[in-house]
MARTORFI-933411 format. One record per residue: residue in three letters; x, y, z of N, C-alpha, C in turn. Coordinates in steps of 0.02 Angstrom, whole numbers, padded with zeros to 5 digits, always signed. Atoms other than C-alpha are relative to their C-alpha. Layout:
! MARTORFI-933411
ALAXYZXYZXYZ
...
This chain:
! MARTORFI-933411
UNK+00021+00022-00067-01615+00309-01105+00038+00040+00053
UNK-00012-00026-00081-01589+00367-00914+00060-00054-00008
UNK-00046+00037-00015-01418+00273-00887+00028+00025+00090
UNK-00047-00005-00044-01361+00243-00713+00064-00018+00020
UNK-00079+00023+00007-01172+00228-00678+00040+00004+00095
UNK-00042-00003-00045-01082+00179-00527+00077-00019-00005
UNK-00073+00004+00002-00876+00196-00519-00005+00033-00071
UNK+00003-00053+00052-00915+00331-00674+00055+00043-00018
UNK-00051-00071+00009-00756+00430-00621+00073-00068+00001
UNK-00016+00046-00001-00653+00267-00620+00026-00037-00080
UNK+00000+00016+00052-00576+00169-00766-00037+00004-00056
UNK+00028+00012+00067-00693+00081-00874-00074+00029+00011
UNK+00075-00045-00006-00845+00190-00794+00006+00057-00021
UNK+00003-00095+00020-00769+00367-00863-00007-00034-00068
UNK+00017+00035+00063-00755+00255-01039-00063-00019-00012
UNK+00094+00019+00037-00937+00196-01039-00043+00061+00006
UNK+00024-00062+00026-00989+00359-01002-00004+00042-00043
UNK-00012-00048+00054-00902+00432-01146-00049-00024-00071
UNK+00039+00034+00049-00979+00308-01246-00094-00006+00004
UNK+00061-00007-00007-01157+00318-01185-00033+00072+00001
UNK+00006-00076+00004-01142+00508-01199+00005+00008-00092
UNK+00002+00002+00070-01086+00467-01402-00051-00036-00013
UNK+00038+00023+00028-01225+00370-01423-00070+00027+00021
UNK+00055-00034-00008-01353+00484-01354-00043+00005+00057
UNK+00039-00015-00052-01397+00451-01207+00009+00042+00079
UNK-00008-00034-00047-01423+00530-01026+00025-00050+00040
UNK-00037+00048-00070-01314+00478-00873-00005+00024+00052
UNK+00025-00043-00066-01349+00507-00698+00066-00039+00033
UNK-00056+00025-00031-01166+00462-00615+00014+00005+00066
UNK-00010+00013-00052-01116+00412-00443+00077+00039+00016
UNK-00047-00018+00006-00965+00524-00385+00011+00009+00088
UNK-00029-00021-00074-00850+00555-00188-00011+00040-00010
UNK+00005-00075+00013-00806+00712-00265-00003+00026-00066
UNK+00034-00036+00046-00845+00857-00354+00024+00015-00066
UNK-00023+00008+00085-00837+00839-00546-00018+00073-00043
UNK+00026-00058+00026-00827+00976-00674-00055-00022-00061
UNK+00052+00001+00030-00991+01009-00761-00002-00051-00080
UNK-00004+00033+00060-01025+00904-00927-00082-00013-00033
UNK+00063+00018+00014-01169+00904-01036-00030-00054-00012
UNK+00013+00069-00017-01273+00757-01032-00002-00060+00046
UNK-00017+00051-00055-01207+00690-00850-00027+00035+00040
UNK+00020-00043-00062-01293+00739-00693+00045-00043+00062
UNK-00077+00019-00050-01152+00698-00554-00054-00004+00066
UNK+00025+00001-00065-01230+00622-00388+00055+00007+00060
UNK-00062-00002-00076-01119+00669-00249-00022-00069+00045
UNK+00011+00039-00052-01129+00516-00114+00068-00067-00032
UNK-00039+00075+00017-01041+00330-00113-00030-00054+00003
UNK+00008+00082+00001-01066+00148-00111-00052-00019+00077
UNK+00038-00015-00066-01132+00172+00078-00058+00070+00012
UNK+00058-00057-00005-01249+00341+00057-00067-00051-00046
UNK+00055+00012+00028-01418+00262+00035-00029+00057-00039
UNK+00060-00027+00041-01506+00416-00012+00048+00028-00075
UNK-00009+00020+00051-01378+00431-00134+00000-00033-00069
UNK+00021+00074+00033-01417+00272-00214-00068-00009-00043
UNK+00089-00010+00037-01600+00316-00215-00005+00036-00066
UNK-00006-00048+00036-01559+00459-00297+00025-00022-00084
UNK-00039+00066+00048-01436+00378-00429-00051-00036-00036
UNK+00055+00031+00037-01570+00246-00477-00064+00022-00026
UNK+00049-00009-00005-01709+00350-00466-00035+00005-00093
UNK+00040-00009+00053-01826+00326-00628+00055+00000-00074
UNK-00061+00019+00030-01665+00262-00711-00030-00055-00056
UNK+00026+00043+00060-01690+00160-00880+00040-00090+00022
UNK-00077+00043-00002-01528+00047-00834+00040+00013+00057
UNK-00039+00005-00043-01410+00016-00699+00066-00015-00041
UNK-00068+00042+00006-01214-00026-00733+00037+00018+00059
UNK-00026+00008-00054-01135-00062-00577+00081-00007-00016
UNK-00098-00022+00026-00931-00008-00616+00019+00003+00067
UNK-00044-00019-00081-00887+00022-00448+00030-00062+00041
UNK-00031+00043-00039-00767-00096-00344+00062+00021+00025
UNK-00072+00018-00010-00624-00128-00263+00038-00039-00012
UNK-00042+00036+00014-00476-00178-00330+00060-00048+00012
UNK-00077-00014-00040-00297-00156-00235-00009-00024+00059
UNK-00010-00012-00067-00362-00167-00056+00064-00035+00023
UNK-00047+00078-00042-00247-00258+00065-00014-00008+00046
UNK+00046+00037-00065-00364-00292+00193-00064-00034-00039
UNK+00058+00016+00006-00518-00417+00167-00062+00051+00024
UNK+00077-00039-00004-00626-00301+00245-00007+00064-00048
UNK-00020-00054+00074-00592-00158+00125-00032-00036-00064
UNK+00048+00026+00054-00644-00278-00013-00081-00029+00006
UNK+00055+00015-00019-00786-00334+00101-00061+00072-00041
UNK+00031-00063-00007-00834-00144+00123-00026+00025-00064
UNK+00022-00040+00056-00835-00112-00072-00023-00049-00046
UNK+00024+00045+00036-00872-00273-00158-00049-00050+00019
UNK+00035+00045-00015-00982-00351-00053-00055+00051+00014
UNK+00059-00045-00029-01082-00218+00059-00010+00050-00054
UNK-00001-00057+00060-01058-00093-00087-00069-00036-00049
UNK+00040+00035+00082-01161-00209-00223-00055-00012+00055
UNK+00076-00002-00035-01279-00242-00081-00061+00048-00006
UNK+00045-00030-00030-01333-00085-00049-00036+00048-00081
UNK+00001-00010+00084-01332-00045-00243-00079-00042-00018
UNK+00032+00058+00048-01429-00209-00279-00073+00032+00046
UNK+00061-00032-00063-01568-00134-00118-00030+00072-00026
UNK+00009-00047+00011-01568+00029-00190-00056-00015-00092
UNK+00022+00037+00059-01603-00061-00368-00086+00000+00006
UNK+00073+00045-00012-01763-00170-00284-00031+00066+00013
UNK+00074-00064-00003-01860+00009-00216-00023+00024-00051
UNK+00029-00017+00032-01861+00070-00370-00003-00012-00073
UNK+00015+00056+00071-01882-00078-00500+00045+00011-00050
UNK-00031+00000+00051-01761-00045-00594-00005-00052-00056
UNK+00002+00050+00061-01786-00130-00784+00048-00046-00020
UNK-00064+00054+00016-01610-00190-00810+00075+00020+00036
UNK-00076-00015-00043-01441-00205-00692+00056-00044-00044
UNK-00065+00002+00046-01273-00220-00795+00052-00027+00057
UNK-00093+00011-00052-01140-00295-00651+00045-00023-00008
UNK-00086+00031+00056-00955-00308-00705+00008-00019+00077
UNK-00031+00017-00046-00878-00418-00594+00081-00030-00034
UNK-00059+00050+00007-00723-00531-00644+00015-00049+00000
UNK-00001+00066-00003-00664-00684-00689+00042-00037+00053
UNK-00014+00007-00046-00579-00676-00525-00058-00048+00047
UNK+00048+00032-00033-00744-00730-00466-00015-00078-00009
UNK+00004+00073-00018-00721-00909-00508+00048-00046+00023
UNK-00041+00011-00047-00586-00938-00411-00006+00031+00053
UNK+00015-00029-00049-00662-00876-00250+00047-00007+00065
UNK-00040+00001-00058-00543-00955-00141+00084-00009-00009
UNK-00072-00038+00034-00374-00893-00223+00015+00062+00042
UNK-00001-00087-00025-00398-00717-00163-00040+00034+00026
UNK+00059-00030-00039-00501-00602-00050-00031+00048-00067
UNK+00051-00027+00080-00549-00501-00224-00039-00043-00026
UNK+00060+00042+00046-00608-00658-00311-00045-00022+00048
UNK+00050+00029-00031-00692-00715-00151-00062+00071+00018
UNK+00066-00057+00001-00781-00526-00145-00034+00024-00066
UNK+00060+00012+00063-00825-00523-00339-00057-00067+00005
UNK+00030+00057+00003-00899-00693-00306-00049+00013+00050
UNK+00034-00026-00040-00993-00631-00166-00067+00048-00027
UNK+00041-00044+00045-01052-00487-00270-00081-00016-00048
UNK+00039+00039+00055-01126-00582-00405-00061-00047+00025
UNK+00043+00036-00026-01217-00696-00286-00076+00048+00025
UNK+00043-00064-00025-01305-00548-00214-00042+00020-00057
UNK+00022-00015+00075-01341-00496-00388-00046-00046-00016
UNK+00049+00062+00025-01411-00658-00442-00050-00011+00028
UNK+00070+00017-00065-01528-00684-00281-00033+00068-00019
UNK+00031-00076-00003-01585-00502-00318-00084-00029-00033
UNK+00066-00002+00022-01733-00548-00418-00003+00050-00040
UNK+00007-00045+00013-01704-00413-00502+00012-00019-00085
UNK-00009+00034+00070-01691-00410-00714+00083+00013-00013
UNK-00078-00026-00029-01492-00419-00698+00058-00038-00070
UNK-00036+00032+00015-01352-00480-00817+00076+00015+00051
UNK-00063+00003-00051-01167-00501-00740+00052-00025-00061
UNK-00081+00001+00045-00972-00469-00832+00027-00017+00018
UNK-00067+00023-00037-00837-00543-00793+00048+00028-00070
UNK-00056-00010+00058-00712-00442-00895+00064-00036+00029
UNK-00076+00025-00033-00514-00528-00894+00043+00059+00010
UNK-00061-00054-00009-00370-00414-00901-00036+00053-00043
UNK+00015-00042+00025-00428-00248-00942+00051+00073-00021
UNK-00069-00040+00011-00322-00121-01023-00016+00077-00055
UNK+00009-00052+00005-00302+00050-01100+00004+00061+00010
UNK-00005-00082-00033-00319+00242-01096-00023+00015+00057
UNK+00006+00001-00067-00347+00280-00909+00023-00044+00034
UNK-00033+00041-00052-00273+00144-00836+00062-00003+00042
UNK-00044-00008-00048-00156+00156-00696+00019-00063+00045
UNK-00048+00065-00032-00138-00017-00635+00050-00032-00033
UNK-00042+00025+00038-00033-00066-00782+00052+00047-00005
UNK-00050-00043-00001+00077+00078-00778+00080-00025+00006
UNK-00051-00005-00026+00220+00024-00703+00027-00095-00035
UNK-00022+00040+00041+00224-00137-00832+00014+00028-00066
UNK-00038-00014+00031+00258-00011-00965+00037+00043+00017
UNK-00065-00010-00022+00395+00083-00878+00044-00057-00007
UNK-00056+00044-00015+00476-00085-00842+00031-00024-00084
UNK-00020+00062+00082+00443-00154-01028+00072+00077-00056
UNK-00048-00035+00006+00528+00044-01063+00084-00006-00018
UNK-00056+00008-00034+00676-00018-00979+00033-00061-00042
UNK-00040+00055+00008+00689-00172-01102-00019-00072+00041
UNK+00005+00077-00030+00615-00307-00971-00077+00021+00005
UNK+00076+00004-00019+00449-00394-00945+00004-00046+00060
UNK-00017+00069-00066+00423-00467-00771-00044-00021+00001
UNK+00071+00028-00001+00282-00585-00776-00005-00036+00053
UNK+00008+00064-00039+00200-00705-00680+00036-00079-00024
UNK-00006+00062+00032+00242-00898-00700-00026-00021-00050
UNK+00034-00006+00054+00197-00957-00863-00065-00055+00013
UNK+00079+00027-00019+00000-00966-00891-00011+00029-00051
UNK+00038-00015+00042-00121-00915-00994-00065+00055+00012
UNK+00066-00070-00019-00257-00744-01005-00027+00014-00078
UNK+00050-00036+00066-00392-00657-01093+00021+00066+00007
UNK+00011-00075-00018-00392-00463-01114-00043+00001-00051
UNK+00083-00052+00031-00515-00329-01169+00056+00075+00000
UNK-00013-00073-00018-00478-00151-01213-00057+00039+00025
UNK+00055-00058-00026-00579-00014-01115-00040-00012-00036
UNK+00045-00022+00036-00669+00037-01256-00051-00073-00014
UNK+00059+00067+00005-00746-00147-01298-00024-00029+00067
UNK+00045+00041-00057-00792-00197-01136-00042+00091+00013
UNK+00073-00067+00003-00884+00004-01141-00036-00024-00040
UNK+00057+00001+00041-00975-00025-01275-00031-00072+00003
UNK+00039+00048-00014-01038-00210-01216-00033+00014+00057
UNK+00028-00003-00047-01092-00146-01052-00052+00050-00023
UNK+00053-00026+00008-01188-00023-01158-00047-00022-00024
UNK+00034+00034+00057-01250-00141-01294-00065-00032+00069
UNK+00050+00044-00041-01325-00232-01132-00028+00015+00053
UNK+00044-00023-00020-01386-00108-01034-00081+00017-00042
UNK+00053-00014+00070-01495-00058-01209-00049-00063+00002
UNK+00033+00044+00013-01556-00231-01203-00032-00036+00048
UNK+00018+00023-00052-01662-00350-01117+00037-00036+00055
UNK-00055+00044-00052-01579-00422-00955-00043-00059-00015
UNK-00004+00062-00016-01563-00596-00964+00016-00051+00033
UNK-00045+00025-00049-01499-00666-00823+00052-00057-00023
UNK-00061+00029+00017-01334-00708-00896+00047+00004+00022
UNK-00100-00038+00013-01146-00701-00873+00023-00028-00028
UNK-00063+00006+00049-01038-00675-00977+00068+00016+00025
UNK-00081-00010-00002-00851-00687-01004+00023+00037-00076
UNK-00020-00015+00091-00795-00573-01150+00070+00012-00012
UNK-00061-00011+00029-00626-00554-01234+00019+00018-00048
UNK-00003-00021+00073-00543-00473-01360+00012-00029-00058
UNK+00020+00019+00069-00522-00503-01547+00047-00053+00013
UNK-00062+00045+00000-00353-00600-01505+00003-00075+00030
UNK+00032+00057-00045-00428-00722-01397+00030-00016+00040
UNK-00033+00020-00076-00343-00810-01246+00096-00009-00054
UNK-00062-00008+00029-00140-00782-01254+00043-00019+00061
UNK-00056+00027-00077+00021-00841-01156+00022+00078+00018
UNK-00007-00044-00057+00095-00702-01044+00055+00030-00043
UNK-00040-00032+00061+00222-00681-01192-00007+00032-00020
UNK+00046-00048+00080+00101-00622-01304-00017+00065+00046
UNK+00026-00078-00051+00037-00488-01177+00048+00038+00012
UNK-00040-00050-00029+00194-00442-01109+00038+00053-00072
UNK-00031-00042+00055+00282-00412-01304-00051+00052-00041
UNK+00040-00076-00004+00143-00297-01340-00008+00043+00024
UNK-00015-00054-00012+00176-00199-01235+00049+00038-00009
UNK-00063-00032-00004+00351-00190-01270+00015+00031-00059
UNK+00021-00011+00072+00289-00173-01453-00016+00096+00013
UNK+00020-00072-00010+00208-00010-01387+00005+00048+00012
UNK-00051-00049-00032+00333+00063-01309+00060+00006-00063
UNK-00054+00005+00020+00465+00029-01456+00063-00035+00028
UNK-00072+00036-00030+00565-00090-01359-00020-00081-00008
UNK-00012+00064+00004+00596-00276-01391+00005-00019+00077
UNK-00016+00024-00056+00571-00339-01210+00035-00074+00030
UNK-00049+00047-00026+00677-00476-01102-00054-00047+00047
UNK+00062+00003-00044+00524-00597-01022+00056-00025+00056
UNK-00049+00015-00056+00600-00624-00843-00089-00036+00054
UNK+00083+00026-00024+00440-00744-00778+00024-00005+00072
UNK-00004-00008-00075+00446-00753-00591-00017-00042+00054
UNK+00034+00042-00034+00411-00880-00462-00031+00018+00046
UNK+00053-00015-00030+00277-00883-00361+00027+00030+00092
UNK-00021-00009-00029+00368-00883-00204+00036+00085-00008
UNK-00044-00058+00013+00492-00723-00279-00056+00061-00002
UNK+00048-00047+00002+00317-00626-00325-00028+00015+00096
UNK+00026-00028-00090+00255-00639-00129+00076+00030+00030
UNK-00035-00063-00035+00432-00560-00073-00026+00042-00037
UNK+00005-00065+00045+00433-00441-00210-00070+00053+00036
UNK+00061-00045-00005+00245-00386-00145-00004+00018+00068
UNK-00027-00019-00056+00311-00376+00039+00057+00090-00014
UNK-00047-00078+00018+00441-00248-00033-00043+00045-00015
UNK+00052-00062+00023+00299-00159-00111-00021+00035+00063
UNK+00035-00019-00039+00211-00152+00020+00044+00040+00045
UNK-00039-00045-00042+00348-00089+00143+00016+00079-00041
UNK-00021-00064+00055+00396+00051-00014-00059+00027+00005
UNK+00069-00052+00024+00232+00116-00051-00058+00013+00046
UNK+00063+00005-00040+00127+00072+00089-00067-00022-00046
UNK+00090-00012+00035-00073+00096+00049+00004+00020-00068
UNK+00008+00004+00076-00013+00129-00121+00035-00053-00041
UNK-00018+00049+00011+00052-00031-00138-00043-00017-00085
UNK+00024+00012+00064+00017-00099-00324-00014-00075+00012
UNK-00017+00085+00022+00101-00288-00312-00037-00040+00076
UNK+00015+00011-00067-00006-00324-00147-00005-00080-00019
UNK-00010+00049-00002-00002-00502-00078-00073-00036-00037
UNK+00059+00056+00015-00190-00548-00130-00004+00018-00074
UNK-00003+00000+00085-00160-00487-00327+00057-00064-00023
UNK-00049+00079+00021+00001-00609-00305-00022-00041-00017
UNK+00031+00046-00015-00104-00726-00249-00072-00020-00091
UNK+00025-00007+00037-00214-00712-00420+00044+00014-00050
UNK-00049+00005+00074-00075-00687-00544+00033-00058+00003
UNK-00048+00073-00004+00017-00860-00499-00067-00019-00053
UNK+00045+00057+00049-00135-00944-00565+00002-00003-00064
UNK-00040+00010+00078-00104-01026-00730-00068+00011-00036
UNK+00040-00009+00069-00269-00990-00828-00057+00071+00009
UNK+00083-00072+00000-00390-00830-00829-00017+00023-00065
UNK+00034-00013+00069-00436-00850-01004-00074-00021+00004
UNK+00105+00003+00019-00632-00805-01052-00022-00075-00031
UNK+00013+00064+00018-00730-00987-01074-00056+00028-00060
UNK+00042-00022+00046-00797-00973-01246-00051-00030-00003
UNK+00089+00028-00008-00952-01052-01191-00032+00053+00036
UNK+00043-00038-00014-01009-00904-01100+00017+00073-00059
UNK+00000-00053+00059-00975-00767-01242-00042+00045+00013
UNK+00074-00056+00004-01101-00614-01258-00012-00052-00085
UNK+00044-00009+00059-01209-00635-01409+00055+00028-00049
UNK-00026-00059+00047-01126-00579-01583-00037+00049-00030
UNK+00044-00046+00021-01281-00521-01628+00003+00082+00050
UNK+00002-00025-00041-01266-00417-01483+00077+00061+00005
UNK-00071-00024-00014-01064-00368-01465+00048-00019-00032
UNK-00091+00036+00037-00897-00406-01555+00044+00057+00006
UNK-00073-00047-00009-00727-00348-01494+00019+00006-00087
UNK-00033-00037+00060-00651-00227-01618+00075-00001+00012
UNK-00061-00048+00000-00494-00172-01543+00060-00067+00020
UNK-00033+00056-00008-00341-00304-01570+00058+00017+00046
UNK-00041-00017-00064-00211-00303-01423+00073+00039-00031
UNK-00041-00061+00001-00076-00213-01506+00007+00060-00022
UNK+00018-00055-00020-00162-00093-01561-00012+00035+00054
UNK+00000-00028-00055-00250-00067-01412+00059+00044+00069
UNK-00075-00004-00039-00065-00083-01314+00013+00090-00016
UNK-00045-00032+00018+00002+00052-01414-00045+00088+00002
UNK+00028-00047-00025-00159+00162-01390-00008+00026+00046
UNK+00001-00024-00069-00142+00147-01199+00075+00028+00008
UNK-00063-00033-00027+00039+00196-01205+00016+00054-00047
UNK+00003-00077+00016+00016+00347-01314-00041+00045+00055
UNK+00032-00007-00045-00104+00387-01161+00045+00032+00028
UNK-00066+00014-00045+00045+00352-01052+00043+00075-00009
UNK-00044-00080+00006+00129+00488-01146-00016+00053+00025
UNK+00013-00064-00002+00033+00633-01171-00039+00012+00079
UNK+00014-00031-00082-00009+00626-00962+00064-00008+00026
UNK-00054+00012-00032+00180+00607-00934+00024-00055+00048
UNK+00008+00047-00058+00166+00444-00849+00037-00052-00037
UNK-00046+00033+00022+00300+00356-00972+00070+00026+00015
C-alpha cells in the first residue's frame, strides 16, 4: 500500500517507516527539512500548517498514520499549534481526499485532560479525529521507549551514575518503539474501526521500580530509587527551565503528568491479538535502547 506518515523524521514515525519499508510497502512522508534520499520514501517538504502540503501527503494515499505532535512545549499555545490545529488540518486534508483509513497515536495523557496542557491537547486531538467522519482508529501508546529516543536520555545518564529519580510512587505501562511500529502498521493494513486502543508491552503495567531498575539493568548499574515529591519535581523543573531554557526536558506541564499515580494501559481497550501482540519485554528492550545510547555517544 500507499502509506502516509506524519512526524516520519521523529521517534516512533522514523521506526514505522522502517518497518513499513520491511514489509513492502510505499511511504509518502511529511518532512520541515530536507532528508537524504531513500528508496521506497517520497519526502514531502511542508508542515502541520502547509495545506498544500497535506494535500499532497494524502494524496491517493492507501492509509494515513498521524505521528506528528507535540510533546515538551511550555506554552499551551505551542501544544495548541501542534496538537490541536496540527490534527485539524491533517484530519481536513484527510476529508478532500477520502482517505480509506486514519491511524492517530495520541496518548494516554488524553484521559486526563485536565492534568496537563498535553493531555488536554491529545484529548482535543482525538475529538477532532472522532467527529471526522472519517474511517479512523486512535492509539494511545503509554511510556514509549527505545532506539531514537531522546526524551529518556538523561534517565540513563542518571541511572549511569548509580541513581534513579522517579516520580512519587505510581504505577505505568510501556511499549518499545518497535511494537507500537508494527501495531500502527498492522492497523493501518486493516479495516478502521473506530476504535481506541491502549496497548502495552509483554510485561504489562509496572511500579516505577520496575521501570527505573531496567534501566539500571541496562546500563550495568544496580540503581538507588530516590522517588521525589511532587512539590520537589515543580522546583526541580523551574531549575530546568532557567538551565536549559526552550530545551527544557523536566518542564512544569510533564511534572504536572508524572505526579499522577496511574498511566497503566486499561486492558479492556487492548488491540485485537488476532491483530497485534507485543514481542519485545522491557529489559530487553531497556538494554536495546541503551546500546543505541552508546554507539551515538549519548551515554
Amino acid at each position: 500500500m500507499i502509506l502516509a506518515v506524519t512526524g516520519g523524521t521523529g521517534f516512533v514515525g522514523a521506526r514505522l517507516i522502517d518497518a513499513a519499508l520491511a514489509a513492502g510497502h510505499q511511504v509518502r512522508a511529511l518532512t520541515r527539512r530536507p532528508q537524504p534520499a531513500r528508496a521506497g520514501v517520497t519526502w514531502v517538504p511542508g508542515a502541520l500548517d502547509d495545506a498544500a502540503a497535506l494535500s499532497t501527503l494524502v494524496s491517493s494515499a492507501d492509509a494515513l498514520v498521524h505521528a506528528a505532535g507535540v510533546l515538551g512545549a511550555t506554552t499551551r499555545a505551542a501544544f495548541v499549534a501542534g496538537n490541536v490545529e496540527g490534527t485539524r488540518a491533517v484530519v481536513e486534508a484527510a476529508k478532500v481526499w477520502a482517505i480509506p483509513r486514519i491511524v492517530h497515536v495520541s496518548s494516554l495523557a488524553a484521559r486526563e485532560p485536565s492534568l496537563s496542557d498535553y493531555g488536554w491537547s491529545k484529548a482535543e486531538g482525538e475529538r477532532l479525529v472522532a467527529d471526522s467522519h472519517l474511517p479512523w482508529t486512535i492509539v494511545r501508546p503509554p511510556a514509549v521507549y527505545g532506539p531514537g529516543d531522546h526524551e529518556q536520555r538523561d534517565l540513563f545518564r542518571l541511572a549511569k551514575l548509580g541513581l534513579a529519580v522517579m516520580p512519587p510512587p505510581g504505577r505505568l505501562s510501556a511499549i518499545h518503539v518497535d511494537d507500537l511500529a508494527g501495531l500502527l502498521l498492522a492497523l493501518a493494513a486493516a479495516p478502521a474501526d473506530h476504535a481506541l486502543y491502549e496497548p502495552e508491552g509483554p510485561d504489562g503495567a509496572m511500579t516505577h521500580g520496575t521501570y527505573f531498575d531496567a534501566i539500571g539493568a541496562a546500563v550495568g548499574r544496580r540503581v538507588l530509587a530516590l522517588p521525589l515529591p511532587a512539590a520537589l519535581l515543580r522546583a526541580a523543573s523551574r531549575a530546568d527551565r532557567l538551565l536549559r531554557r526552550e530545551g527544557a526536558k523536566l518542564t512544569a506541564d510533564r511534572v504536572a503528568y508524572m505526579v499522577h499515580p496511574d498511566w497503566t494501559a486499561d486492558p479492556a481497550k487492548a488491540p485485537p491479538a488476532a491483530l497485534w501482540r507485543p514481542r519485545i519485554a522491557l529489559r530487553e528492550g531497556m538494554a536495546d535502547a541503551a546500546r543505541w545510547y552508546r554507539a551515538q555517544g549519548l551515554l
